[in-house]
C-alpha positions as CSV (number, residue, x, y, z in Angstrom):
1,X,113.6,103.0,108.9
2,X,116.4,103.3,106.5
3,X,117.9,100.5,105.1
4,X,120.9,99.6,106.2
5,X,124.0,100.8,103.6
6,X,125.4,97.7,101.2
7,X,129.2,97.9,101.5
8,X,129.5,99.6,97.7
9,X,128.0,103.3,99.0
10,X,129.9,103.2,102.2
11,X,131.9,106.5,102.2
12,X,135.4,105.6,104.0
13,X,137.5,108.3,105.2
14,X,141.1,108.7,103.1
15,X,142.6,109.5,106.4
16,X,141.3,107.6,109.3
17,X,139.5,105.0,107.5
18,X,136.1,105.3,109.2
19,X,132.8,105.9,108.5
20,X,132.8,109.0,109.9
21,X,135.2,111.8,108.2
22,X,137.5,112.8,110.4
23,X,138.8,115.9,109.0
24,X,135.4,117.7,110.1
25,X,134.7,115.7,113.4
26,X,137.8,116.1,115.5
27,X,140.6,118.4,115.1
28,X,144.3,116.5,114.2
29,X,145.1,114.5,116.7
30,X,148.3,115.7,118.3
31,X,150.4,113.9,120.7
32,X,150.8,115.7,123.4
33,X,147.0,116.4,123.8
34,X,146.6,112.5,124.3
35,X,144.5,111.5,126.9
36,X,142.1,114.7,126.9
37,X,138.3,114.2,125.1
38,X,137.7,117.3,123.4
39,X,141.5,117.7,121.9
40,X,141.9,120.4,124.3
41,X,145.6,121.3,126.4
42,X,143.9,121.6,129.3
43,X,144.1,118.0,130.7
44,X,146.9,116.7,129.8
45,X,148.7,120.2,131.2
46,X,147.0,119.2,134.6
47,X,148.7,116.3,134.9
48,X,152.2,117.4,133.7
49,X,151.5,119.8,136.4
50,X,150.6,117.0,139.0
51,X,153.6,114.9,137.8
52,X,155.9,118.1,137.8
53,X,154.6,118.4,141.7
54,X,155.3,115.0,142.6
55,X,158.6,115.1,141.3
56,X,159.8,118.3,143.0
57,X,158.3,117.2,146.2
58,X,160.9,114.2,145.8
59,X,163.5,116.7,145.0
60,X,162.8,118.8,148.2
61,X,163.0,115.3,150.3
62,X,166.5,114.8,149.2
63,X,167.6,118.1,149.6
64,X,166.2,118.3,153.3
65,X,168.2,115.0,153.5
66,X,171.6,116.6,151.9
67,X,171.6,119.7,153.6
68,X,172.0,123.5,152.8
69,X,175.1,123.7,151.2
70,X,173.6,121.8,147.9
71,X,170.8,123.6,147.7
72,X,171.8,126.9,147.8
73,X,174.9,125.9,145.0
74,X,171.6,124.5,143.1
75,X,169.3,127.7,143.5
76,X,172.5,129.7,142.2
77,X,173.0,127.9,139.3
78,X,168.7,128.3,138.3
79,X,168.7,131.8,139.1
80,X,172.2,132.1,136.6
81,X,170.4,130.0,133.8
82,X,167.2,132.4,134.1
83,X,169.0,135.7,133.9
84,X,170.8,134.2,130.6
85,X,167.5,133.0,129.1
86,X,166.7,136.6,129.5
87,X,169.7,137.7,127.6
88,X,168.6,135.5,124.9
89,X,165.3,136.3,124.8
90,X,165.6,138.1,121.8
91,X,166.2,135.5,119.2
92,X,163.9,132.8,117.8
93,X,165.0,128.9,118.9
94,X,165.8,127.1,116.4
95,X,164.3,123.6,115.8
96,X,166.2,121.1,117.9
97,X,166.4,123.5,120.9
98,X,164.3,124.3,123.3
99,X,160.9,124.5,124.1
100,X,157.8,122.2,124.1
101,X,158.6,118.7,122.4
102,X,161.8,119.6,121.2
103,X,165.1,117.4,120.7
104,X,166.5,118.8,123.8
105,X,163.4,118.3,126.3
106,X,163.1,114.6,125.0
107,X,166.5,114.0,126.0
108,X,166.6,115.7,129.1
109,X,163.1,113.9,129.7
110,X,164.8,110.8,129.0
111,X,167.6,111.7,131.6
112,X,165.5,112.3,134.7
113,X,163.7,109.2,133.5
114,X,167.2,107.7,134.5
115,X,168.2,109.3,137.4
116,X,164.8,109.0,139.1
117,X,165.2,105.2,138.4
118,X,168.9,104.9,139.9
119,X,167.5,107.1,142.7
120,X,165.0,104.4,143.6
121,X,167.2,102.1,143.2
122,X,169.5,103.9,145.8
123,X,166.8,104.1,148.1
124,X,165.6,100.5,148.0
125,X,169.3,99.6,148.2
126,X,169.5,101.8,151.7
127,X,166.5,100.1,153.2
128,X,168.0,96.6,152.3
129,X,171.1,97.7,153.9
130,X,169.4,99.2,157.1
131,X,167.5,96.2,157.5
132,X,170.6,93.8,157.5
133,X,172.1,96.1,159.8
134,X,169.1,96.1,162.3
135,X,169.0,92.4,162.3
136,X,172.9,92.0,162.8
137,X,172.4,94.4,165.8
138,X,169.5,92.1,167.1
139,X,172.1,89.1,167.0
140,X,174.7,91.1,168.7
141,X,172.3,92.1,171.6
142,X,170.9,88.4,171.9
143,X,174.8,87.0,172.4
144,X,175.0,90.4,175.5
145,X,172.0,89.0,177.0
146,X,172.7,85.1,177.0
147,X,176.3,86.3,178.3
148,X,177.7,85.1,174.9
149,X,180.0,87.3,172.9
150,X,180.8,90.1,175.9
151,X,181.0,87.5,178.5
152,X,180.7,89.9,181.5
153,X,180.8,88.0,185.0
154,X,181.4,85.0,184.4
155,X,177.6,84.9,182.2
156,X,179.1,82.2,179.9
157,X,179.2,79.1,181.9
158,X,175.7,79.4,183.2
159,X,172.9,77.1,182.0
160,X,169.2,77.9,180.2
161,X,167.4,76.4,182.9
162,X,169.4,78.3,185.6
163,X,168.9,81.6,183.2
164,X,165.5,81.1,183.4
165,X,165.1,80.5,187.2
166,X,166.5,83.9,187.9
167,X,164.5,85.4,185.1
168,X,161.3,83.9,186.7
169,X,162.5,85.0,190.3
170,X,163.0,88.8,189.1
171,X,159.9,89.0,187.2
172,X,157.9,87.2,190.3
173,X,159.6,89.9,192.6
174,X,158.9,93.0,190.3
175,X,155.1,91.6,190.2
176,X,155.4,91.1,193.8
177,X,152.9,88.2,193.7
178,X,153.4,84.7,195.3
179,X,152.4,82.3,192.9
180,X,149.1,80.4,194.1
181,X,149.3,76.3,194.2
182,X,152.0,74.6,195.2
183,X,154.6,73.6,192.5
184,X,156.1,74.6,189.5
185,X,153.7,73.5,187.2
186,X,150.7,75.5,188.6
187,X,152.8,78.6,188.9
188,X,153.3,78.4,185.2
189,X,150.0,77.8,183.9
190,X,148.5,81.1,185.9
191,X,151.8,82.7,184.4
192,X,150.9,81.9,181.0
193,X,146.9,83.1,182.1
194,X,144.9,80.6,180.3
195,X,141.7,81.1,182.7
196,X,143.0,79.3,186.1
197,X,144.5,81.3,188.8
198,X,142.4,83.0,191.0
199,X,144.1,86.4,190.0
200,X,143.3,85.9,186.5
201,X,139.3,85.0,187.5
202,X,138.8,88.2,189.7
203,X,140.7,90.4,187.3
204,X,137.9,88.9,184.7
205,X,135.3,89.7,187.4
206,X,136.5,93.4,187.8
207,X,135.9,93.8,183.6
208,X,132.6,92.8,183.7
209,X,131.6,94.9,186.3
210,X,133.1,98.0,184.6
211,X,131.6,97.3,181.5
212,X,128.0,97.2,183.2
213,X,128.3,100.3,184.9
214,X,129.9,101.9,181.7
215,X,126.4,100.9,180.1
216,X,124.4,101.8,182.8
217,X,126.0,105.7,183.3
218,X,125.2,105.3,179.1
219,X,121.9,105.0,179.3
220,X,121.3,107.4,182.1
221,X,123.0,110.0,180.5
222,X,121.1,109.2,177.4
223,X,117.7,109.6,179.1
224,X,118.9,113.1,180.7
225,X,119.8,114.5,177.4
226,X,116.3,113.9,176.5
227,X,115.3,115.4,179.8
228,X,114.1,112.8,181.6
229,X,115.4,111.5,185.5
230,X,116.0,108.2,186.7
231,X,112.4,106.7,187.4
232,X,110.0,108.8,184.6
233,X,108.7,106.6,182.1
234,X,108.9,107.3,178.3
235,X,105.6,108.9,177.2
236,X,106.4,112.3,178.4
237,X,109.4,114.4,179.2
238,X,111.7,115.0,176.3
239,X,108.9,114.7,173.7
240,X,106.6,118.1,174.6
241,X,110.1,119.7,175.0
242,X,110.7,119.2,171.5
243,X,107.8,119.7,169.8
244,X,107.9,123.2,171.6
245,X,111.0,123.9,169.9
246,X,109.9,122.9,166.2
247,X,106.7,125.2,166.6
248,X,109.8,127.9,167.7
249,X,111.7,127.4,164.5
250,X,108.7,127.4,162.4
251,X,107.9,130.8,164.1
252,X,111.1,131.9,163.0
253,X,111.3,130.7,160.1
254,X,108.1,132.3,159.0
255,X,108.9,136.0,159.5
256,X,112.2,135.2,157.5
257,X,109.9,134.6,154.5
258,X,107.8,137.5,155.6
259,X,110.9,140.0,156.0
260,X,111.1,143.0,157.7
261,X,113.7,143.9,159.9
262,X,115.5,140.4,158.9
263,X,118.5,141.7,157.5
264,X,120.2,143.3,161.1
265,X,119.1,140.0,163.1
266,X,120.6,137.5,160.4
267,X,123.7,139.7,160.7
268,X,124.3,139.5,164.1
269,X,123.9,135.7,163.8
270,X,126.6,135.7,161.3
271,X,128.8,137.4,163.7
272,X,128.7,135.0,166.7
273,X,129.1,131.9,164.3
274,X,132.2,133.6,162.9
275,X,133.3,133.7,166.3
276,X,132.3,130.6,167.3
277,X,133.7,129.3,164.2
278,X,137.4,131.3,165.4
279,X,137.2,129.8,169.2
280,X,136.5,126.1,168.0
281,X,139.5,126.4,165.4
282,X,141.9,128.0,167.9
283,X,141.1,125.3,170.4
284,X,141.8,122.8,167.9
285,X,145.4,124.1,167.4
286,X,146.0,124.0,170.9
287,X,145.1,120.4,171.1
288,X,147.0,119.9,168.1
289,X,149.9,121.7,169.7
290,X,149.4,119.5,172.9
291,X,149.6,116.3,171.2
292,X,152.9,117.3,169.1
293,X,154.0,118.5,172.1
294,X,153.4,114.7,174.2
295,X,154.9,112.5,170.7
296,X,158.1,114.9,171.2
297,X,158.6,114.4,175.2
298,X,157.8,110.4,173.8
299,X,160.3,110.3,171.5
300,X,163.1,112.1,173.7
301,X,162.3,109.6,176.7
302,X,162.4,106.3,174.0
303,X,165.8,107.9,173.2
304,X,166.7,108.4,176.6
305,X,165.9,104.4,177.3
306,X,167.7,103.6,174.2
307,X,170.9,105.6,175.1
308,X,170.9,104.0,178.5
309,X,169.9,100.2,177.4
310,X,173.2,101.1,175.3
């Protein structure tokens, strides 16, 4: 072991003050490699790049919000600014100008700093707004149905009990169920459903049973997949199956290793996967394409309600 060095033959680096000099370990560091190990571009480039992609997706909201008009004007004015750097291609830049950690791409770094800030504040402002709105809606649409505000036939003068009386009569008529027990009170205990009512008890009874025959037609489908019926026992039946089947692929698998012939049969296998591979994608889009197709009649009907509620 050697011993360990007194502080007087310590060599300290004249630049980075450490042990270690620095001029031969690591290249200078620069700052815009920060953030990578080996002082390499490569990094740091990969997440301009992922930053760049976030912002222009944020753009391309915006615009979709706008409209076309914008964009186009915008896409003009790039394509104009491209054909002029072009022109100047020619010259050198000169120090404050352009290019990679210059004067002007701090500043114009600094500026979409800004305006990606006030747009977020924007936005946040919007969904403030929208949410007041909603909720002053909601208000307006509580005073219609109490027969405040509107006062449509005479609503106004009518109490909460009798409101609820009539509510209680249409809902019991749109049910179309007599309430069981005599009174008010028992009628509203089964209404609320907290286990009395004889409804409630044979509605529980009809779960249960589905859920044991859901089990059962489990179980039996589980025991023909392994190919046995209803009354065989365990021992036999699926297991001989599969043992046949193993010894099978074993066989095969052999005169792979052997060759011979192997190449044309693996082909042909290749083939119907690909196909397979095709049919199962293809039916996926269509059920894709179903599904999109359902949320859009969804939506149109929820609109439809909402335009006739109004």
């Amino acid at each position: 072991r050697r011993p360990r060095p007194s502080a007087d033959w310590i060599w300290i680096c004249p630049l980075s003050s450490r042990r270690r000099d620095c001029t031969t370990a690591r290249p200078t560091p620069r700052p815009e490699r920060a953030g990578t190990a080996k002082g390499g571009e490569k990094k740091g480039r990969k997440r301009r790049g992922k930053k760049e992609e976030g912002r222009r997706r944020e753009e391309e909201e915006e615009e979709r919000k706008k409209g076309g008009r914008e964009r186009e004007r915008r896409r003009e004015g790039e394509r104009k600014e491209k054909e002029e750097g072009r022109e100047r291609g020619g010259r050198r830049r000169k120090k404050g100008e352009g290019g990679r950690g210059g004067r002007r791409e701090r500043k114009e770094k600094r500026r979409e700093k800004r305006r990606r800030e006030r747009r977020r504040k924007e936005r946040e402002e919007e969904r403030r707004r929208g949410k007041r709105k909603e909720k002053e809606k909601e208000k307006e649409r509580g005073k219609e149905k109490r027969g405040g505000g509107k006062g449509e036939e005479g609503k106004e003068g009518r109490g909460k009990r009798e409101r609820k009386e009539e509510r209680g009569g249409k809902k019991e008529e749109r049910k179309g169920k007599k309430k069981e027990g005599g009174g008010r009170e028992e009628g509203k205990k089964e209404r609320r459903g907290r286990g009395g009512g004889r409804r409630e008890r044979e509605k529980e009874r009809g779960r249960e049973e589905g859920r044991r025959k859901g089990k059962e037609r489990e179980k039996r489908r589980k025991r023909e997949k392994k190919g046995r019926k209803e009354g065989e026992g365990k021992e036999r039946g699926g297991k001989e199956r599969r043992g046949k089947k193993r010894k099978k692929e074993r066989k095969g698998r052999r005169r792979k290793k052997k060759g011979g012939g192997g190449e044309e049969r693996r082909g042909k296998g290749e083939e119907e996967r690909k196909g397979r591979k095709e049919e199962g994608r293809r039916k996926k889009e269509k059920e894709k394409e179903g599904k999109r197709r359902k949320e859009k009649e969804k939506r149109k009907k929820e609109k439809e309600r909402e335009k006739g509620k109004r």
